[in-house]
C-alpha positions as CSV (number, residue, x, y, z in Angstrom):
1,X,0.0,0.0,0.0
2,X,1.8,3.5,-1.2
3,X,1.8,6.0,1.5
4,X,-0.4,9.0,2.2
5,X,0.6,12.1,0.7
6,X,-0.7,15.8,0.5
7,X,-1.2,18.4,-2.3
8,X,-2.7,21.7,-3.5
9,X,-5.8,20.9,-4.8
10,X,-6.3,20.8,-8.6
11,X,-9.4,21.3,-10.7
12,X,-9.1,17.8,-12.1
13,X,-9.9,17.0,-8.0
14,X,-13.2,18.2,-8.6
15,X,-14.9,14.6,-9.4
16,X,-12.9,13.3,-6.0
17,X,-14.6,16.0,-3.7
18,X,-17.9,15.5,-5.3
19,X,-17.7,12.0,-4.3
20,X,-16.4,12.9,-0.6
21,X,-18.5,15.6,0.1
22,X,-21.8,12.3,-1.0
23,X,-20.1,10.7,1.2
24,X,-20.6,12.8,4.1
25,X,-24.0,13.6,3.0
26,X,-24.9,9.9,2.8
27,X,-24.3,9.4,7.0
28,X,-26.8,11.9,7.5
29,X,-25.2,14.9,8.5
30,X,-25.7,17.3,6.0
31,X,-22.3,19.4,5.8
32,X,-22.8,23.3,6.8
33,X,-21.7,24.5,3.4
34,X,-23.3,24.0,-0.1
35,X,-21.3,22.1,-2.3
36,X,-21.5,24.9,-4.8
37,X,-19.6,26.9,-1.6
38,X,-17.1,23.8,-0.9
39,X,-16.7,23.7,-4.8
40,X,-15.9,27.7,-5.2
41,X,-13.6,27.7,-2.1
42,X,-11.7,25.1,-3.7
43,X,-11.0,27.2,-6.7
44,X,-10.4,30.3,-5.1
45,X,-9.7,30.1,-1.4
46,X,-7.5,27.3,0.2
47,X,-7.6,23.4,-0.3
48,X,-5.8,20.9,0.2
49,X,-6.0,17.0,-1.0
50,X,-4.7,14.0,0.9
51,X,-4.0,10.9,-1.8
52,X,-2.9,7.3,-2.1
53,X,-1.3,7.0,-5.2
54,X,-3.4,8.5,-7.7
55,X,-6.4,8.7,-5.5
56,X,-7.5,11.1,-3.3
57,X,-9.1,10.2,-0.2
58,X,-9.6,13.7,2.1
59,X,-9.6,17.3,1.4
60,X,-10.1,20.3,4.0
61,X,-11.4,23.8,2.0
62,X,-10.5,27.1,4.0
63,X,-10.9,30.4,3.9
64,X,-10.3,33.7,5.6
65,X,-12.5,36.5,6.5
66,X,-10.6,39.3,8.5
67,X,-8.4,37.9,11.2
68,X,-9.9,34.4,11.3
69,X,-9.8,31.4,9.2
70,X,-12.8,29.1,8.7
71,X,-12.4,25.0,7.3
72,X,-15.1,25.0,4.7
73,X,-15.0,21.0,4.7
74,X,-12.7,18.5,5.5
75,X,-13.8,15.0,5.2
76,X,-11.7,11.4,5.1
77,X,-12.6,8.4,3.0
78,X,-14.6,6.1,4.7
79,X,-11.8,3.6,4.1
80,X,-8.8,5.7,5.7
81,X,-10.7,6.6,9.0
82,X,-8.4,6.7,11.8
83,X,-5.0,6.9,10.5
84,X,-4.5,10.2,11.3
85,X,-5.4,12.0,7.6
86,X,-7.8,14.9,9.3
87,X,-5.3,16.1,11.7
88,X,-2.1,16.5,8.9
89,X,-5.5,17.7,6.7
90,X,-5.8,20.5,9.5
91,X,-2.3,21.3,10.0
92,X,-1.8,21.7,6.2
93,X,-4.8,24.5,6.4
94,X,-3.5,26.4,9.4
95,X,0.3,26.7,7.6
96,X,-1.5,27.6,4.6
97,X,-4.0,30.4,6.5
98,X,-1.4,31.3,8.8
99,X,0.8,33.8,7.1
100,X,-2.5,36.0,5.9
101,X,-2.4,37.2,9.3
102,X,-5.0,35.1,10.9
103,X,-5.5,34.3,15.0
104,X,-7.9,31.9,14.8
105,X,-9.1,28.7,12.8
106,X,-12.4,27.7,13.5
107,X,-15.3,25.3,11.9
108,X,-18.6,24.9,12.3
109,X,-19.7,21.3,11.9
110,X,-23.2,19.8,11.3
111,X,-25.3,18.6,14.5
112,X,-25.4,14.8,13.7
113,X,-21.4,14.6,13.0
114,X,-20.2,11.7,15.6
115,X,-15.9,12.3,14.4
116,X,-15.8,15.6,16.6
117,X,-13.4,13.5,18.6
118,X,-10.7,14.9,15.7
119,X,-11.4,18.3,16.3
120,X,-11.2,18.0,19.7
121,X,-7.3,16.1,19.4
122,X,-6.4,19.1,17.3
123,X,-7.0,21.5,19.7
124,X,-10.6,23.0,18.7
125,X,-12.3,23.6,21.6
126,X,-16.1,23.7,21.6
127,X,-17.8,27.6,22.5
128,X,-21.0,27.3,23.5
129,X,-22.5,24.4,23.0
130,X,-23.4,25.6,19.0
131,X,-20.9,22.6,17.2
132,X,-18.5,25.9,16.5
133,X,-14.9,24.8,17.4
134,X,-12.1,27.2,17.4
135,X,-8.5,27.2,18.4
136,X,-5.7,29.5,17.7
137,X,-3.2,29.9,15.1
138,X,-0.2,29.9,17.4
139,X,2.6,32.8,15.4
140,X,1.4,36.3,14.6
141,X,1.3,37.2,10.8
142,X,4.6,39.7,11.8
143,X,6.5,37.3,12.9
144,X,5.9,34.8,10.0
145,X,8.8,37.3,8.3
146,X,11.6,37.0,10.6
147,X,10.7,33.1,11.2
148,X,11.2,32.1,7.3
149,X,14.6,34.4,7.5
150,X,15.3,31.6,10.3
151,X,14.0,29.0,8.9
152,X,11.9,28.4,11.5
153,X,8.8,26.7,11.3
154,X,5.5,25.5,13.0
155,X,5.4,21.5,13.6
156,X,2.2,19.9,13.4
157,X,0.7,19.0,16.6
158,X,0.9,15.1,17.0
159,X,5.3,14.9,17.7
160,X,4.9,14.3,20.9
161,X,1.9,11.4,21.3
162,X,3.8,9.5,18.3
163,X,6.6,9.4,20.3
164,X,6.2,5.5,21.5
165,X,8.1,4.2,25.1
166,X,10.7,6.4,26.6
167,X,8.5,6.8,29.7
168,X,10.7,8.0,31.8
169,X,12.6,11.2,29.6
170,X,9.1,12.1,27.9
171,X,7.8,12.0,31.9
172,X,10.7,14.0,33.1
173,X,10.4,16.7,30.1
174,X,6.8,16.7,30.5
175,X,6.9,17.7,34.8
176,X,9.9,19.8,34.7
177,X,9.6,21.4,31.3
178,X,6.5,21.0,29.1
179,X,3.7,21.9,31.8
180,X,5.9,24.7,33.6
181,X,6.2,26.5,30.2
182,X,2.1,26.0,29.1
183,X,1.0,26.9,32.3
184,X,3.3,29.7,33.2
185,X,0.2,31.1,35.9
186,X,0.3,28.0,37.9
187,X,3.7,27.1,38.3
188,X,4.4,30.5,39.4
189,X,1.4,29.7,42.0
190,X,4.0,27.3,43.4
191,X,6.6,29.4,42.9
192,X,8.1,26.9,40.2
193,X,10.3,29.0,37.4
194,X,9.8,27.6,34.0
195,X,13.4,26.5,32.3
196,X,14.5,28.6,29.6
197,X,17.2,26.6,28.4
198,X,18.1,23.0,29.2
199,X,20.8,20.7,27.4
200,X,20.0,17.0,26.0
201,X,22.6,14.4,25.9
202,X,23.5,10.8,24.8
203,X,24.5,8.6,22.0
204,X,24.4,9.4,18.5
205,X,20.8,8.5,17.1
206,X,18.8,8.3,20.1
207,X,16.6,10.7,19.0
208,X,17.6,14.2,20.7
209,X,16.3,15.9,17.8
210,X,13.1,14.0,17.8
211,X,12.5,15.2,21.5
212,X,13.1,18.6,20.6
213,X,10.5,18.3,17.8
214,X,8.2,17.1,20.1
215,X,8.7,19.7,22.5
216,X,7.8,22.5,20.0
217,X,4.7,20.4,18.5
218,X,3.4,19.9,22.5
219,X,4.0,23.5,23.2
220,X,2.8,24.4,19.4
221,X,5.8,26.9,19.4
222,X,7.7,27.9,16.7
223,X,10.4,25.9,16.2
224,X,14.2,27.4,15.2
225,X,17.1,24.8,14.6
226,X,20.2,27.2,14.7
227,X,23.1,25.3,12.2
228,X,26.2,25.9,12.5
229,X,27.9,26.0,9.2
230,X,25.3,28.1,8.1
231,X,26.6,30.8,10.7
232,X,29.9,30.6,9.3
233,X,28.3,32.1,6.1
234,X,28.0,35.8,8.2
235,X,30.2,38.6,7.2
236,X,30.6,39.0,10.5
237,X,31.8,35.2,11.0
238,X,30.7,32.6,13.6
239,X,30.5,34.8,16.1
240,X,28.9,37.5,14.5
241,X,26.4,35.4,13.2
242,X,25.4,33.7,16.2
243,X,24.7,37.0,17.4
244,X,22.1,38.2,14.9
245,X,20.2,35.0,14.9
246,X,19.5,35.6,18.8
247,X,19.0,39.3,18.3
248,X,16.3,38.3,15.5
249,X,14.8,35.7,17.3
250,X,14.1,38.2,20.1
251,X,11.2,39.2,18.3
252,X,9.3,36.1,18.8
253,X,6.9,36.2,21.4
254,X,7.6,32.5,21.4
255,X,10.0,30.2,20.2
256,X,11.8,26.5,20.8
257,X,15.3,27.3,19.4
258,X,17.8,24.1,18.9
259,X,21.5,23.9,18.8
260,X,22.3,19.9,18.1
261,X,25.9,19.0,18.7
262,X,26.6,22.2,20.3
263,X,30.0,20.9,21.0
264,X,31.0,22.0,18.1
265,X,30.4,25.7,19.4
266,X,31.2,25.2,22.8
267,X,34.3,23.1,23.6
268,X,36.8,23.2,25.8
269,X,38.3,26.1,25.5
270,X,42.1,26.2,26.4
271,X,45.3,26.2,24.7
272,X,47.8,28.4,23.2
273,X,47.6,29.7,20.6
274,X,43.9,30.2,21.2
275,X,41.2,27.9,19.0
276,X,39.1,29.6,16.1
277,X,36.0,28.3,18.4
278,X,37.1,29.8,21.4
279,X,35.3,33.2,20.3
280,X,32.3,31.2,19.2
281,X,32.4,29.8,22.9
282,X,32.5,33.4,24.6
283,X,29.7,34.6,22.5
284,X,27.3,31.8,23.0
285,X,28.6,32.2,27.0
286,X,27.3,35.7,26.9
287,X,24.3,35.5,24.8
288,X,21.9,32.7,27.0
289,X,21.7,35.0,30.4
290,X,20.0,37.5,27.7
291,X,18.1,35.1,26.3
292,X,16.8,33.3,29.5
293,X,15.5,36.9,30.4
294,X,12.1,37.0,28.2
295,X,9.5,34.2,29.1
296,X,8.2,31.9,26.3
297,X,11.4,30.9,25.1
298,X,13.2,27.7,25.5
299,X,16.6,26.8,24.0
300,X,17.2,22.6,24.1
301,X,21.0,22.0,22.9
302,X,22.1,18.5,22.4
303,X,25.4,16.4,22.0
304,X,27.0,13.9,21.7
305,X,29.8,13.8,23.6
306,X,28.9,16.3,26.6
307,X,32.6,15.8,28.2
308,X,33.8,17.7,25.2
309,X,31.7,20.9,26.4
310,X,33.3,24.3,28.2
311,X,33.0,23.5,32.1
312,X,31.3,26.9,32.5
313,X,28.9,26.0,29.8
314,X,26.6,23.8,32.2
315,X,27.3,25.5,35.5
316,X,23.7,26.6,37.1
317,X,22.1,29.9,35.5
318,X,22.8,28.8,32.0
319,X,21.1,25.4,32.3
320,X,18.2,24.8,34.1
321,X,18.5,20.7,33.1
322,X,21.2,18.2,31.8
323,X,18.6,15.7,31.1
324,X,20.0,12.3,28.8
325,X,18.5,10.8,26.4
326,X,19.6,7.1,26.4
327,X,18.6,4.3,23.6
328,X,15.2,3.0,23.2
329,X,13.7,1.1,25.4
330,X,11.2,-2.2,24.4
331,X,8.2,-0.2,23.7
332,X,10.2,2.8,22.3
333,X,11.4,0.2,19.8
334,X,8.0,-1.8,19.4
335,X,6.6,1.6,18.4
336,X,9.5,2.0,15.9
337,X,9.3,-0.8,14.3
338,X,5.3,-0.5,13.3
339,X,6.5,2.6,11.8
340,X,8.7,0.6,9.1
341,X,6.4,-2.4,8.7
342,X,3.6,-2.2,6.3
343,X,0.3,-2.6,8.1
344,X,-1.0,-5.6,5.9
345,X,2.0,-7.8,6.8
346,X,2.1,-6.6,10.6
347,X,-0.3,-9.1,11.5
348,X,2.4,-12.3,9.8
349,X,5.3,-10.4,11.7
350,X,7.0,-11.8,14.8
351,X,7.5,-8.3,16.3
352,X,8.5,-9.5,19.9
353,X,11.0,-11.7,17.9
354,X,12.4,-8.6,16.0
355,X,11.9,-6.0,19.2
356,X,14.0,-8.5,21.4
357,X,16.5,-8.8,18.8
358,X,17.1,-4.9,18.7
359,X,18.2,-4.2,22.1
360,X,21.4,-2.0,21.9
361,X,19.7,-0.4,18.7
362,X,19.2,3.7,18.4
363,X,16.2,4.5,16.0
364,X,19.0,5.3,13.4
365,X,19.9,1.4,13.3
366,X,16.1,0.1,13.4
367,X,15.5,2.4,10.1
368,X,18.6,1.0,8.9
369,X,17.5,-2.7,9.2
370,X,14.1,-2.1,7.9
371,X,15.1,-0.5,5.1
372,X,17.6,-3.6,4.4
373,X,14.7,-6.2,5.1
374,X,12.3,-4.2,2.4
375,X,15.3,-4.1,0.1
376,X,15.6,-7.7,0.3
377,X,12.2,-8.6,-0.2
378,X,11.9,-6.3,-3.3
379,X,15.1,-7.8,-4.9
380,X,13.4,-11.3,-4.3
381,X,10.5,-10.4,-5.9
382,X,12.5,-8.8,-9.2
383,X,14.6,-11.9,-9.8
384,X,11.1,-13.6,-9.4
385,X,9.6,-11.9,-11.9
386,X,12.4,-12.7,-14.5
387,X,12.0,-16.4,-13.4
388,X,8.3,-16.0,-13.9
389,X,8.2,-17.7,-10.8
390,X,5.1,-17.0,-8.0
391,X,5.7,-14.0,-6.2
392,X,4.2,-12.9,-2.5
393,X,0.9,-11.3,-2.9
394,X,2.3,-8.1,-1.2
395,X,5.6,-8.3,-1.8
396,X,6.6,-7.4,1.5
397,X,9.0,-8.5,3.8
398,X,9.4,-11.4,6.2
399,X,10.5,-12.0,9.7
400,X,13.4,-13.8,8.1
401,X,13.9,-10.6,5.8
402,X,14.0,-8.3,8.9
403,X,16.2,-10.6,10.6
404,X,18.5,-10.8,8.3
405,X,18.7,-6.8,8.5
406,X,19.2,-6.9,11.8
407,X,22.1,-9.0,11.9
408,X,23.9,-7.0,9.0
409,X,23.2,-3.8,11.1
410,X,26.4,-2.8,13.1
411,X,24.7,-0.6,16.2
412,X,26.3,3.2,16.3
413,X,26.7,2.5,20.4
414,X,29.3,0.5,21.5
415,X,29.4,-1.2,24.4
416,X,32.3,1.2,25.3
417,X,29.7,4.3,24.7
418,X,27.1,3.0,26.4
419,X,28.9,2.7,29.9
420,X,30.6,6.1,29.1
421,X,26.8,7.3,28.7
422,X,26.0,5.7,31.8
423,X,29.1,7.6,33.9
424,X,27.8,10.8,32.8
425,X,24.3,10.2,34.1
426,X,25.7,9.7,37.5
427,X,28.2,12.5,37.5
428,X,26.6,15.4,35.1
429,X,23.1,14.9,34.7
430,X,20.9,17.1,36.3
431,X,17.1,16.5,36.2
């Protein structure tokens, strides 16, 4: 089965939504809109079409009026209910509304619609007891500007939730860090401050970067990824360049900024003659006290190899947390692994089989070993096809197939790393 993809809607679409929008008419709920509205929006508003292959199966139709965007229509094929179509539907409308300026999104949905449940995940909320959900468009239309010249962007709201296992760090950044920072009001209640910067560490590929995602998706803030080599590009160097991406980002009223392998900005600093970093170092020493001093900002750095940092770069008033991020655990990897194995063979899978085989992994390795099984199994099936021998009616992989991955997968943590990562826990994490 291909996967699910989205698209601008074009006017050879038109037969597709005809169908959906019978569809919905067909359960009973008559939709608020006339088709001849849906139909015109389409052509001259926003809409947006999800598709399987060369099928469509959803569409959401927006539009604006003033500082508020309304969804037209947004229905799923009956067939693709609950795989999460309506809410990347949604997000897809609120990127598109969102740099007109809008504050709100908002629909108004017929009285006998059941699948309000959707709206509701999304983060509609229901006024009045009239079917009219609403929720807001989380960035102001002036700050769209200065978060493209970042290259900053708005995550779609299901990050965190499809993050599967890992318990105990999504728990910890949940308590200390996600509810501080949404409920600013009642943690200052109980007099807790919420972090403004904390600093993620582990292995290669345990997904730092995914966490940091997930943060900005659970918060629905902006999210900023600050490279690097890209700073280098400045006229005014590193340095120089570090310093105007903070100064621009000061214009958010929020924002989740991320530095991954910050060690390459912040090392140990030392030596004569004096590193080319060392004034990269200084700069990025001077610029988080000014940062930490607006609210609704949060800057997550990760590395690596967090022995290679400056000492003063994690003492207290920089960092609020040194939280690690370690390799996935059974259901972490369970979760993983259902992302890489086509639904229709799932069921013909011995996933404990392949889950308890893939201790040690990082996410990096278990995407490596699927794609190796799928390779496999599609090679099988070409050489089959010249044979004109029988091939499997999906084509998909085995558990053999995916065995065989894993065993031709060398893990990115050594033994060696592993207790290294387990040293620092006990001597520099701080949760």
């Amino acid at each position: 089965m291909s996967a699910i993809s989205l698209r601008d809607y074009q006017p050879t679409d038109m037969d597709a939504v005809l169908r959906l929008y019978d569809e919905v008419k067909g359960t009973g709920a008559e939709p608020v809109y006339s088709l001849s509205e849906v139909l015109a929006s389409c052509q001259k508003d926003t809409a947006v079409v999800a598709t399987q292959g060369n099928d469509v199966v959803g569409v959401v139709v927006a539009r604006a009026a003033h500082d508020q965007g309304w969804i037209v229509f947004i229905t799923t094929d009956s067939r693709f209910r609950h795989q999460g179509i309506g809410d990347t539907l949604l997000a897809a409308a609120e990127q598109r509304l969102a740099p007109q300026g809008l504050t709100r999104l908002s629909i108004l949905v017929p009285e006998l619609q059941s699948n309000v449940g959707l709206l509701t995940k999304a983060g509609f909320e229901d006024k009045k007891h009239l079917r009219y959900f609403e929720r807001e468009i989380p960035i102001k239309a002036k700050e769209m500007t200065v978060l493209r010249e970042l290259g900053g962007r708005i995550l779609t709201r299901d990050l965190w939730n499809k993050i599967g296992g890992m318990s105990t760090e999504k728990g910890l950044l949940e308590s200390r860090l996600i509810v501080p920072l949404a409920d600013a009001e009642l943690a200052e209640k109980y007099g807790v401050v919420p972090p403004r910067a904390i600093m993620l560490f582990g292995p290669p590929g345990t997904g730092k970067t995914t966490f940091a995602k997930a943060i900005a998706s659970r918060l629905e803030w902006p999210f900023i990824e600050v490279f690097p080599s890209r700073l280098a590009s400045s006229p005014e160097g590193l340095a120089g360049g570090l310093r105007e991406t903070f100064s621009a980002i000061a214009e958010l009223d929020h924002a989740v900024v991320f530095i991954d392998e910050v060690e390459e900005i912040a090392a140990q600093r030392g030596g004569e003659p004096p590193s080319a970093t060392q004034g990269v170092t200084n700069e990025l020493l001077k610029l988080i006290p000014v940062f930490r001093e607006k609210p609704g900002r949060i800057l997550i750095c990760a590395t690596n190899f967090i022995r290679a940092l400056d000492s003063a770069f994690l003492r207290h008033g920089r960092f609020d947390y040194v939280i690690p991020i370690g390799l996935p655990d059974d259901e972490a990897r369970d979760a993983i692994w259902r992302g890489y194995i086509p639904g229709e063979v799932s069921e013909s899978i011995d996933l404990p089989l392949i889950v308890s085989k893939t201790d040690g992994f990082s996410p990096a390795d278990i995407e490596y070993a699927a794609r190796k099984a799928s390779q496999r199994a599609f090679e099988r099936a070409i050489i089959s096809r010249e044979k004109g021998t029988a091939i499997a009616p999906d084509g998909s992989a085995v558990t053999e197939d995916y065995l065989i991955g894993i065993s031709e997968t060398r893990t990115t943590v050594s033994a060696e790393v592993a207790e290294a990562f387990r040293e620092d826990i006990a001597t520099i994490a701080r949760t």
